[in-house]
N, C-alpha and C positions, 0 to 999 in steps of 0.2 A: 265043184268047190262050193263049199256054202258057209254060212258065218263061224259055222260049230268046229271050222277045218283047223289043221296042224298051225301055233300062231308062225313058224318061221314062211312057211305055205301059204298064208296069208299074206303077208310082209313080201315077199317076194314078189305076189303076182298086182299087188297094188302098183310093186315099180314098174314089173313090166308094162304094166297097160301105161303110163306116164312115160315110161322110156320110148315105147313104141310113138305116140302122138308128138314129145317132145323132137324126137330126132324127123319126124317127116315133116312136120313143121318147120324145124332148122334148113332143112334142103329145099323148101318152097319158098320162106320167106327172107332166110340171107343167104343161100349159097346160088340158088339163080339168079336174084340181082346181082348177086358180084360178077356174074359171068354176062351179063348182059341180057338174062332170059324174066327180069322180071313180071312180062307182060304174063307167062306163063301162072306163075306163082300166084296172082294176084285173081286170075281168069277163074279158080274153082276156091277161092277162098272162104265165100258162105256153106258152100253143102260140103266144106273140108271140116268148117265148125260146127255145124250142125251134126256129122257124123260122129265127133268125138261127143256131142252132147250124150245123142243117142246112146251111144256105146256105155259112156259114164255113167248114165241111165240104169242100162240093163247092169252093169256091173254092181252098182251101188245095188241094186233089189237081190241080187245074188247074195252077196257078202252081208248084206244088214250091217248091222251093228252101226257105226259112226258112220261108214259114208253115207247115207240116207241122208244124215243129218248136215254131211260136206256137200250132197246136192242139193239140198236144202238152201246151204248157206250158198252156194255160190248163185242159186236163183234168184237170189237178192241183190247180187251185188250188180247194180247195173252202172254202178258207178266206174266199176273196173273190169267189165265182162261184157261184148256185143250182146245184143240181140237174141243173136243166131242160137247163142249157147242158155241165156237165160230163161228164153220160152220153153227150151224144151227140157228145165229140170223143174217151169215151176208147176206141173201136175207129179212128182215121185212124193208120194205119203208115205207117212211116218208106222205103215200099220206091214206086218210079218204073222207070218205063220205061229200060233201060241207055242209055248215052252210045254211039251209033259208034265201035267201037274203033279205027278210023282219028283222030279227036278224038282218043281217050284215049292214043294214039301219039304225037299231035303237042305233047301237054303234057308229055306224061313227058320225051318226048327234048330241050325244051326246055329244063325243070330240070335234069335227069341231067348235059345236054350233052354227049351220045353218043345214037347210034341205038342203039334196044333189044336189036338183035342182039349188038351189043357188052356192052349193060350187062347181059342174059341170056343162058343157051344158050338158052331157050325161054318163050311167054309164051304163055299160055293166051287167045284172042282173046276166050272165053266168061266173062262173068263171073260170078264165084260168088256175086258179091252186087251190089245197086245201090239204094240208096239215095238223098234228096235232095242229100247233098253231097260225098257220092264213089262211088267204086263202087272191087270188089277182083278182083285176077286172080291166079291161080297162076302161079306160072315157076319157074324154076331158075336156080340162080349157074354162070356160067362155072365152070371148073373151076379157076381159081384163086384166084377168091374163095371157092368154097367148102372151099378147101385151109385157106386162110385161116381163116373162121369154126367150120368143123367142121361145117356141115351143108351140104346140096344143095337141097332141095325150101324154097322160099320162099311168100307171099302179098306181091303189091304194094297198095295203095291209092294210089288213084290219086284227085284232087279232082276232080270235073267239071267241063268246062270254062267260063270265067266266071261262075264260082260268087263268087268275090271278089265281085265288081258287082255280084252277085244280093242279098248277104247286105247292103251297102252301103244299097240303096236300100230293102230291106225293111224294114230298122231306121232311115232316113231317116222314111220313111211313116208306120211305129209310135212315132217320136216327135213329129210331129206328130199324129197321132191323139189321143197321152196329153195333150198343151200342150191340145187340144179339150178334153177330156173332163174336167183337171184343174181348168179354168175352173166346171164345175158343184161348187158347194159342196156337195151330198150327198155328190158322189161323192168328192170330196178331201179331206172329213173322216172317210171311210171306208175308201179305201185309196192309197196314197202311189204313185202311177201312175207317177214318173220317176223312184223307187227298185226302184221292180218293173222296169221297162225298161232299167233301168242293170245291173242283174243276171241280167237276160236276154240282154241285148247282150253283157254279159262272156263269159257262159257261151257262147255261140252262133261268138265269136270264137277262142273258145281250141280250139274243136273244128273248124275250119278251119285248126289250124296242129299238123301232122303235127310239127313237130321237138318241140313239148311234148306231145302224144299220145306219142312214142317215152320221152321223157325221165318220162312218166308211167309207163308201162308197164316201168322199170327200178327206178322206186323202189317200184312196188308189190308186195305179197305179205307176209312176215313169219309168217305162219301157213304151219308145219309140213307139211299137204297141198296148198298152193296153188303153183302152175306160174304163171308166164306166157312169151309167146316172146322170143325174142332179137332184137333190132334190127341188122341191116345199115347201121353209120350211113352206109358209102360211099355206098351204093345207097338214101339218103335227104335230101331237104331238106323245104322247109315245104307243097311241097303232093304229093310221092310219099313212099310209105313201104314200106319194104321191113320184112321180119321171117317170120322160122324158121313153118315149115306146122307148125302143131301141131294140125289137123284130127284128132280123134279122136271118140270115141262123146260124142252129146249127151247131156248131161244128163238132160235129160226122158227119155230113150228106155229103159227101166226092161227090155224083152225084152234090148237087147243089153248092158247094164250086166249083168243076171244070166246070159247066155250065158259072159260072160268072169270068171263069178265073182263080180261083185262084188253086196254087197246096197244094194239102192235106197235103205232106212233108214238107213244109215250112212252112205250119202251125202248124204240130208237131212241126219242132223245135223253131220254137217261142215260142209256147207255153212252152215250158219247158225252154227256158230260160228267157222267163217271170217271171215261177217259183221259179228258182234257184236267180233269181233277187230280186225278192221277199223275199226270206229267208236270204241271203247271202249278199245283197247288206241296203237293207232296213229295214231289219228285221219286216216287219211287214207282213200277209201273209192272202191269201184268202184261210181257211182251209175245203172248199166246194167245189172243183172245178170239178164236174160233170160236162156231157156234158148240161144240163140241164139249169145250172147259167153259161155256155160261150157262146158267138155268135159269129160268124165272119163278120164284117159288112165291105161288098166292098167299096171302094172309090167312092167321085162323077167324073163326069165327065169321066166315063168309065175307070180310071185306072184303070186295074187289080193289078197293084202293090202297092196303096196307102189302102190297107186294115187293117180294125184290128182288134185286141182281144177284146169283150166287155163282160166284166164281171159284173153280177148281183148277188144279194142276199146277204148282206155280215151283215146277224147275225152268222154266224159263223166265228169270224176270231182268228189269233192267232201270239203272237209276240213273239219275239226271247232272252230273255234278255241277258246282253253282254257275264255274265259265258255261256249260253247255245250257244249262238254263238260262239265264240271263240273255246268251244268244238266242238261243230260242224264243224268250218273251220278244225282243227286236222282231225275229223272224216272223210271229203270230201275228203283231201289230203291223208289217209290211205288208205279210198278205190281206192281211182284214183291211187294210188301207189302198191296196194293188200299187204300191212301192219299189219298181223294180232296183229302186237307186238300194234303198234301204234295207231292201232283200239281201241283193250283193252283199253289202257291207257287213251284214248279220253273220253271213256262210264265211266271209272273209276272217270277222273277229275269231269266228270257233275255230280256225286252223284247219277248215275244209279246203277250203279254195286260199293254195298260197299267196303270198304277198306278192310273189312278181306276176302272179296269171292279168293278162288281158283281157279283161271282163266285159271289154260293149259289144261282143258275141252274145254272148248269157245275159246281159241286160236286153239287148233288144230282144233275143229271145223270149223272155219272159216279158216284157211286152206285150211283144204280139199275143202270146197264152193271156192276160189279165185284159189283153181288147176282146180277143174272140169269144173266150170260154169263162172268164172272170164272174162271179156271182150265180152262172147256172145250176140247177139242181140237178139231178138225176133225171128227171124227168124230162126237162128240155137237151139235156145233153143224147138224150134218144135220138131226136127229132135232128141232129146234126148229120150232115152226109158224113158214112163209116171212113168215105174217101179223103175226107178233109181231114178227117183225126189221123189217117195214117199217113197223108203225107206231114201233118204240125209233127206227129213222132217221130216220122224218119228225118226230119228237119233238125229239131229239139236234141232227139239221141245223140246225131254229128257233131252238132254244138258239143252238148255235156262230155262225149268221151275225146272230146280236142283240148279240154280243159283238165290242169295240172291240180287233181284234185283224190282223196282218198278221204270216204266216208269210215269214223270210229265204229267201232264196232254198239257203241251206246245209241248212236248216233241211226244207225241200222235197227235195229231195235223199237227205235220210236218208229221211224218210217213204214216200218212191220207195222205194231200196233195201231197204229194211228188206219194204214190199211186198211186191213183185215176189221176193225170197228166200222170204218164207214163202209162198207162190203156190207155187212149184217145188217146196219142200219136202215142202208137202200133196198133189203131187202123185205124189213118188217116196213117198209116208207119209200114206196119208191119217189115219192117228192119230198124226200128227205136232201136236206140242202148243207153241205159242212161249215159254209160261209154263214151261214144261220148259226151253226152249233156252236163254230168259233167266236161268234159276236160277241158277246158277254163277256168271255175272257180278255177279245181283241180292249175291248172300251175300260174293264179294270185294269189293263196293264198298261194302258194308254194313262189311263189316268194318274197310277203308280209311277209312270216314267216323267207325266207332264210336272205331276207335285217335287218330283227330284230335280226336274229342272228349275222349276222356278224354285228350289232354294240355292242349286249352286249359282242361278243369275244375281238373287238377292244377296247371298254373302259377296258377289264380286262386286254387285253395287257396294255394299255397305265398306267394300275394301277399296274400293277406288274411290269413294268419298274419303275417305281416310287420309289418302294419299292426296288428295286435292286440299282438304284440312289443313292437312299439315305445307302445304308448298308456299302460302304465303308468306308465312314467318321462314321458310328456309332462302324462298327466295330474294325477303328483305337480308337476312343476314348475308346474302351472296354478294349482294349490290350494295352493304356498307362494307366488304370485303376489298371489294373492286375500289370503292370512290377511296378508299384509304393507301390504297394502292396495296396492296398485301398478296392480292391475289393473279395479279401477272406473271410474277416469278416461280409462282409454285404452278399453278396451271394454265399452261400458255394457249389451250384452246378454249378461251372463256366463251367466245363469240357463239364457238361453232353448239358449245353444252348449252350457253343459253337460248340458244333457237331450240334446241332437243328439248329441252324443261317447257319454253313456248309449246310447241307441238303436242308434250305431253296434255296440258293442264288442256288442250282441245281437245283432244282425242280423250281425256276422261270426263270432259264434259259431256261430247257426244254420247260417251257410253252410258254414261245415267242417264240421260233422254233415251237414246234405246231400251236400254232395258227398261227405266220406266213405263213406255209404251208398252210394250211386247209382255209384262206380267200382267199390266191392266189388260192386254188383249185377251189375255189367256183366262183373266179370272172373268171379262164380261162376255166370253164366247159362250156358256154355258145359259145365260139369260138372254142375254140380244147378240145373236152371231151376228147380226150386221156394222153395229157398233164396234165390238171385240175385233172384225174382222179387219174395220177399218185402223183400227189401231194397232194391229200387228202389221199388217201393211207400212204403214207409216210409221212404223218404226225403220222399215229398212232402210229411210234417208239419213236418220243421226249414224246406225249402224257402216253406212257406204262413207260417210264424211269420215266417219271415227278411223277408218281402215286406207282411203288416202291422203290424209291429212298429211302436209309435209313430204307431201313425195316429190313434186316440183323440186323442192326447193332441195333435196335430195339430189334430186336429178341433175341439179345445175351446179353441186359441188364439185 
């Protein structure tokens, strides 16, 4: 059986290998408990998962086409998947056996609607890459398209042929699998199976359609060192893609990066603030960024210092929307701060971690990770016994999948990209440190959140002064109300309002002496942290008055 098979032949045999693991599963893990025999069930549970990984493995490399890219995706998810199964799908690469370039001829010139000889002066028959859903070839532009564009040397991408049908039926199969699976109430109170499949179908479609791979790769960059190629849109529709050879030295490759001058450390941290620019700045992200889709291409004219990022391939990308950014700036400033409280609360606002989960598992846990391993680089994280990390993982893991949580698919995305950057980074740097790379961002978005604060503190001052303004004259009018007698008949708990109006005008006292303290803390921390310090401190007495004021006297009603 191989990708190229009969599509109902295909669709069949996905189920059965799902039906096969779904139902042995079923009789190990609820039908010998119910008989008493769960001790059984539970005795070969890792190497029962480990074997379907295995298998799903070798399947997936059989079949191509979309499952590669379902072991792909499940490798990731450790949010909703043990261990056992994740380790062993995250070495399946995305690389097959090339298409016969006669095939890849007979597609192209279909789209195009001219033979190649026309729509090229030349086409490299060998291809430079081959992958499950397309594969790429170098050529050149006639001579008058490249009059045209300004360059000669191109790469095409080309889809392999009937990939459409492939990608159709595999996501056919994979939503009947999840309707199976979502029928087990374990499993559907645990993770939301046709919102993971809807967001896997999306992403999986958009990277089959070359005309928004082009239209990506126009909008992306914004960060100062970052390249990407030019689009040929002539010599482009929705399943050929033309665009500028911007082949230049890999990233990774650190001998020929320092050959042409440039240093490997500075290209780490560009790169990661490339990244971080990307997410934080832009919100829009290249969620691929192996060494693979970056180059580093030298300047002309011999500068070593005029080099840059060139980033290629962007059917995988991923954006930030404002709830998920916003949480994530919280989230940046937590870690750059080691906040486990304020961590929580971040993952909590984005709709990761529901509202009823019980969180001081995950908070201490992250604790303990921001006591032991907090601010280390690469470098010192070597020197750590291997045995300590594995038992903090196997510790950490327990926690995480005891917790009532499903990561977005955007949200995966980042945690990819953000990976896979500091992977390369620690490679051109092994004392390449992310706690460093995030600083900068962590202190502008600290600073962004501290100025928002202190204006919603100062509109509340200026709004509780207001209200203290005005309570003089409201509450002489109250007491020539009363002494005239007017006001007994119509509201017979005067006593108990004017002790409430009493308590108020304290408790907005207190509050302008708090916040007064607390903005001048905040504006003299940046000159005298000691001063600032003492005065946000000391604000916490008006704020503690302000919050029992009248509770006694509450109490004793």
């Amino acid at each position: 059986m191989t990708g190229q098979a009969h599509p109902r032949a295909r669709y069949r045999r996905i189920l059965r290998f799902a039906a096969r693991y779904i139902v042995r599963e079923w009789w190990f893990e609820l039908f010998l408990p119910r008989i008493g025999l769960a001790r059984i069930g539970r005795r070969g549970r890792i190497e029962r998962a480990r074997g379907i990984a295995r298998n799903f493995h070798s399947l997936a490399i059989e079949l191509g086409g979309l499952m590669i890219k379902v072991g792909q995706f499940m490798s990731s998810r450790l949010d909703v998947l043990p261990p056992e199964i994740t380790s062993e799908l995250e070495g399946l690469q995305d690389e097959v056996p090339p298409v016969d370039f006669e095939l890849v001829r007979e597609l192209a010139e279909a789209e195009l609607g001219m033979p190649l000889a026309r729509a090229f002066s030349y086409v490299d028959p060998t291809p430079v890459a081959a992958a499950s859903l397309g594969q790429v070839h170098r050529a050149r532009l006639v001579p008058a398209d490249a009059a045209d564009v300004g360059f000669e040397n191109v790469v095409v991408k080309v889809q392999r042929p009937g990939i459409d049908a492939i990608v159709r039926i595999d996501i056919a199969a994979l939503r009947r699998i999840a309707g199976w699976l979502d029928r087990v109430r374990f499993i559907s109170r645990r993770v939301d199976l046709p919102a993971l499949l809807d967001e896997f179908a999306a992403t999986s479609i958009q990277e089959i359609d070359y005309l928004g791979e082009g239209a990506n790769a126009e909008r992306f960059a914004g960060h100062p060192r970052v390249r990407t190629p030019a689009i040929v849109w002539e010599r482009t529709t929705r399943r050929v893609l033309t665009l500028s050879d911007v082949t230049a030295i890999k990233i990774n490759d650190r001998d020929a990066l320092r050959a042409a001058g440039i240093d490997p450390s500075a290209v780490a941290d560009e790169l990661a603030s490339a990244m971080f620019d990307q997410l934080f700045v832009h919100s829009f992200f290249h969620a691929d960024p192996h060494p693979g889709n970056i180059f580093v291409t030298p300047g002309r004219d011999a500068d070593a210092s005029d080099w840059a990022l060139t980033f290629v391939d962007f059917g995988m990308m991923g954006e930030v929307p404002d709830v998920l950014r916003n949480g994530l700036q919280r989230l940046i400033v937590a870690v750059a701060s080691r906040d486990s409280k304020a961590l929580i609360a971040s993952i909590r606002d984005m709709g990761v971690l529901l509202p009823s989960a019980e969180s001081a598992p995950l908070e201490h846990a992250m604790n303990e990770l921001f006591d032991r391993f907090g601010g280390m680089g690469f470098a010192e994280l070597q020197k750590v016994d291997p045995d300590e990390f594995r038992d903090f993982a196997d510790k950490f893991g327990r926690v995480m999948r005891t917790m009532p949580f499903q990561l977005p698919e955007n949200f995966l995305l980042i945690i990819r990209a953000v990976s896979v950057t500091s992977g390369v980074c620690t490679a051109l740097n092994p004392a390449f440190n992310v706690w460093t790379a995030i600083e900068p961002y962590a202190r502008r978005l600290t600073r962004t959140e501290g100025a928002r604060t202190v204006r919603n503190l100062a509109q509340q001052a200026v709004d509780t002064a207001g209200v203290i303004a005005r309570l003089p004259r409201q509450l002489d009018e109250l007491a020539s109300l009363i002494q005239r007698g007017q006001l007994s008949v119509e509201t017979p708990g005067v006593d108990r309002r004017l002790k409430a109006l009493e308590v108020l005008v304290k408790r907005a006292g207190a509050s302008i002496v708090f916040t007064a303290l607390l903005i001048g803390g905040i504006l003299l921390r940046e000159s005298d942290p000691i001063l600032g310090g003492v005065l946000m401190w000391a604000s916490v007495v008006p704020l503690v008055y302000s919050l029992l004021a009248g509770v006694s006297g509450r109490d004793r009603s």
